[in-house]
C-alpha positions as CSV (number, residue, x, y, z in Angstrom):
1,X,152.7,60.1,99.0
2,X,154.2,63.7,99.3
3,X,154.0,65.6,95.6
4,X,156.5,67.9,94.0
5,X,156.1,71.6,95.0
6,X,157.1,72.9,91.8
7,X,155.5,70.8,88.8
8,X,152.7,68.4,91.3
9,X,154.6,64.9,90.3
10,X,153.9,62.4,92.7
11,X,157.6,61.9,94.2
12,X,158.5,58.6,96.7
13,X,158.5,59.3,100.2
14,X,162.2,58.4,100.6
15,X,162.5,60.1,97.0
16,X,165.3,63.5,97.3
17,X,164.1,64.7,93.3
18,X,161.3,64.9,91.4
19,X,161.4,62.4,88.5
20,X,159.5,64.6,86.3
21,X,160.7,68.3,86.6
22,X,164.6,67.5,88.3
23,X,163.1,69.3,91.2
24,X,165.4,69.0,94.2
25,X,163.7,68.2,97.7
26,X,167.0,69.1,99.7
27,X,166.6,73.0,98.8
28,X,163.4,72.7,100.7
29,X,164.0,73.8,104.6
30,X,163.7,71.0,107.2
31,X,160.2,72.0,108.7
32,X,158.6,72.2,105.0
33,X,159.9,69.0,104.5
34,X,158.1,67.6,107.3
35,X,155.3,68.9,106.1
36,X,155.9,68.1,103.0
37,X,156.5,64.3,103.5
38,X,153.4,64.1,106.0
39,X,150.7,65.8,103.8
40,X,149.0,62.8,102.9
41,X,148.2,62.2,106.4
42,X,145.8,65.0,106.8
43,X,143.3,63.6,104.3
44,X,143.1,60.2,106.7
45,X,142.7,62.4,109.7
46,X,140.0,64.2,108.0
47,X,138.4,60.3,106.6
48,X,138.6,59.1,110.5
49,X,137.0,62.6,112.1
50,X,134.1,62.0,109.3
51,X,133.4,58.7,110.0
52,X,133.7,59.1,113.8
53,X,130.6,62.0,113.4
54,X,128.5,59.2,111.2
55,X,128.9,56.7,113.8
56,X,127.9,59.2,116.7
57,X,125.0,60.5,114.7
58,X,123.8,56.8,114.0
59,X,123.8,56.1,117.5
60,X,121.2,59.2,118.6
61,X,119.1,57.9,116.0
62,X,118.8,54.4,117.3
63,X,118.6,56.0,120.5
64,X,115.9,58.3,120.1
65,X,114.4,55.1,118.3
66,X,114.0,52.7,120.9
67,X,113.2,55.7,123.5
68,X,109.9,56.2,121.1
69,X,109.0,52.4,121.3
70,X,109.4,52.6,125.0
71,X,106.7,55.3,125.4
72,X,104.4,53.9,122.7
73,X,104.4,50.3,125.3
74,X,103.8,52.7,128.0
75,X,100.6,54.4,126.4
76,X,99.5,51.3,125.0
77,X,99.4,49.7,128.6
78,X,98.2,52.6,129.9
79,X,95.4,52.5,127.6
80,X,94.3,49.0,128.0
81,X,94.2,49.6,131.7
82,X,92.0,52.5,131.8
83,X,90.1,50.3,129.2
84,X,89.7,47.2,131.5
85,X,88.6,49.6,133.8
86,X,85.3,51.0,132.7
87,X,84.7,47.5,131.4
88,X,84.5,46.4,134.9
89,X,82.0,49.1,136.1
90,X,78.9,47.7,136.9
91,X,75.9,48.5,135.2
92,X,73.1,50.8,136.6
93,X,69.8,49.3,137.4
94,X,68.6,51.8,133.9
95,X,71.4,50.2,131.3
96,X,70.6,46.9,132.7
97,X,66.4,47.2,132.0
98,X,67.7,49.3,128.8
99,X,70.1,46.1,128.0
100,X,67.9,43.2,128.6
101,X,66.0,41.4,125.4
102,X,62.5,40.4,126.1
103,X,59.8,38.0,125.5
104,X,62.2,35.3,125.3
105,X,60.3,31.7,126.4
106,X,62.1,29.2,128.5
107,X,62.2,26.5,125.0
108,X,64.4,29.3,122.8
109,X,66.5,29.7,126.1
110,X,67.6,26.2,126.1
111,X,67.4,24.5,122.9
112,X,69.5,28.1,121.4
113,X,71.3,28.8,124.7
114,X,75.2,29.4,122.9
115,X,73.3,32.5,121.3
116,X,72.4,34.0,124.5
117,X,75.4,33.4,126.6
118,X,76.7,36.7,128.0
119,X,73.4,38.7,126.8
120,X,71.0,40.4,129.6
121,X,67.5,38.5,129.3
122,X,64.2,39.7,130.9
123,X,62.2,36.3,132.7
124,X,59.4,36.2,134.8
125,X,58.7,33.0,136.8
126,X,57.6,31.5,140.4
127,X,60.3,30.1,142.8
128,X,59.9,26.3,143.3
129,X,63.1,26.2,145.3
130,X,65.8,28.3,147.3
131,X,68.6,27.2,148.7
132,X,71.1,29.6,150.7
133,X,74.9,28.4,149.4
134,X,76.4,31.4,152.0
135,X,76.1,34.5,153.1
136,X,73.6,36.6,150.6
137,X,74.6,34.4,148.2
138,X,71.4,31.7,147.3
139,X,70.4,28.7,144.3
140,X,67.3,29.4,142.9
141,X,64.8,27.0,141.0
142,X,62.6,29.6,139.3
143,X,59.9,28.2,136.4
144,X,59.3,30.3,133.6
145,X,56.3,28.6,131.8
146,X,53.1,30.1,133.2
147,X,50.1,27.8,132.2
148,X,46.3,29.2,132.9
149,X,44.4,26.4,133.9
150,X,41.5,28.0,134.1
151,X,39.1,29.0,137.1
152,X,41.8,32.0,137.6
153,X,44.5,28.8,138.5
154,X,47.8,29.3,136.7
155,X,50.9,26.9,137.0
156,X,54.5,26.9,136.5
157,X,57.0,24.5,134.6
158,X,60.0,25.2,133.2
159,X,62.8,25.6,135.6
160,X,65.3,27.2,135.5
161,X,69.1,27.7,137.9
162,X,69.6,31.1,139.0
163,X,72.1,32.2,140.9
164,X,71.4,34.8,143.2
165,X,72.6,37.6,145.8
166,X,70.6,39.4,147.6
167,X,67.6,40.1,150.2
168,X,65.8,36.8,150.7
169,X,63.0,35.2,148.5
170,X,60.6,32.5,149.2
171,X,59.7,29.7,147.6
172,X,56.4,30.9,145.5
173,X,57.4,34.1,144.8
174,X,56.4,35.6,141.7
175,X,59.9,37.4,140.8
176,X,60.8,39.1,137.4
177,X,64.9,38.7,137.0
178,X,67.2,40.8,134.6
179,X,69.7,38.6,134.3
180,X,72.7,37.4,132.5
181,X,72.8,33.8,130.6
182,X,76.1,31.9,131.7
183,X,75.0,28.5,130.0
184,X,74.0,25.5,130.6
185,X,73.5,23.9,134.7
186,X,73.3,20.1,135.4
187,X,72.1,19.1,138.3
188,X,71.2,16.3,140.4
189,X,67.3,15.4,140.8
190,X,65.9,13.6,144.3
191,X,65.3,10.8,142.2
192,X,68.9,10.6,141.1
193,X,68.6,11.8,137.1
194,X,70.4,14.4,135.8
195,X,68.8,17.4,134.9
196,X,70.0,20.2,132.5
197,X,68.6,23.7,132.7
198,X,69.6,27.0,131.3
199,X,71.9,29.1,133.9
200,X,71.4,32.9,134.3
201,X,73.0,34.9,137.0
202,X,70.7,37.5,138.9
203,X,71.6,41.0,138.0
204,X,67.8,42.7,139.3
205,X,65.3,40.5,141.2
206,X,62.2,42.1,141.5
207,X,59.7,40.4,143.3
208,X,56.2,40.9,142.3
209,X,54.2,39.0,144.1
210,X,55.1,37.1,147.7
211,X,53.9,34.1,149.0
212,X,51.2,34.9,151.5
């Protein structure tokens, strides 16, 4: 709504005096009068050019916002992958000895297997059986119970399923085996029982004495 030049009355558009001061409009020239009636259209302009900067500057924002999730998935992915990757290195033949727990007898290794799964042991046993499943790749029988019977006789019980890879060994080796605990391995006797034994995949087979 346009406003009187002279006293600042609010006058009606259509309005040709000012109800407050008598002020005529018609002594105002034609292009003031244009300007005069279309004043309060400026402020609107104004209202629209401010809101149109708001909404532009709320939109980089939320731009540069998602851009920085997008980069933090990146580096977290990259990250887990380098991560997987020196997990998957193989041990050296030092961090495995360095690794392994010792002394552990073949009754602990069953009866508390759970607690081992996973773990690098240390055994020492003789090899009662070896079968080759492919390639390098061979089923052992090893016992871990060394019994003197006296007379410089010893004997071996205890079995238990090693899985192998590797240069071949004999039944009666004496081998010691840094190895790592996978479980539990049941098995099929001659006879027809089942037998259950502890299960520990070879990671170092040393053998230290061969059959002769």
């Amino acid at each position: 709504m346009p406003f009187c030049p002279k006293c600042g009355n609010e006058i009606p558009i259509e309005g040709n005096f000012c109800n407050k001061c008598g002020f005529s409009i018609s002594d105002i020239s034609k292009n003031e009068k244009n300007n005069f009636n279309s004043s309060d259209d400026k402020p609107k302009k104004k209202g629209r050019s401010k809101t149109k900067k708001i909404g532009i500057g709320l939109g980089i924002v939320v731009l540069v916002f998602f851009g920085l999730v997008i980069l933090a998935a990146i580096g977290s992915d990259s990250t887990d992958s380098i991560e997987v990757k020196k997990t998957n290195q193989p041990l050296s033949p030092t961090q495995i000895k360095n690794s392994a727990i010792l002394g552990i007898d073949y009754d602990e290794l069953l009866r508390h297997n759970e607690k081992y799964v996973d773990k690098i042991v240390y055994l020492e046993g003789k090899v009662v059986q070896s079968q080759r499943v492919y390639g390098d790749n061979y089923a052992l029988l090893v016992s871990i119970t060394k019994e003197d019977l006296g007379f410089g006789t010893t004997f071996y019980t205890d079995s238990i399923w090693l899985n192998y890879e590797g240069p071949r060994v004999l039944e009666d080796d004496i081998v010691g085996i840094y190895g790592k605990v996978t479980g539990i391995k049941e098995y099929t006797a001659v006879l027809g029982n089942i037998i259950s034994v502890p299960e520990v995949n070879s990671l170092l087979l040393e053998v230290i004495d061969k059959d002769n």
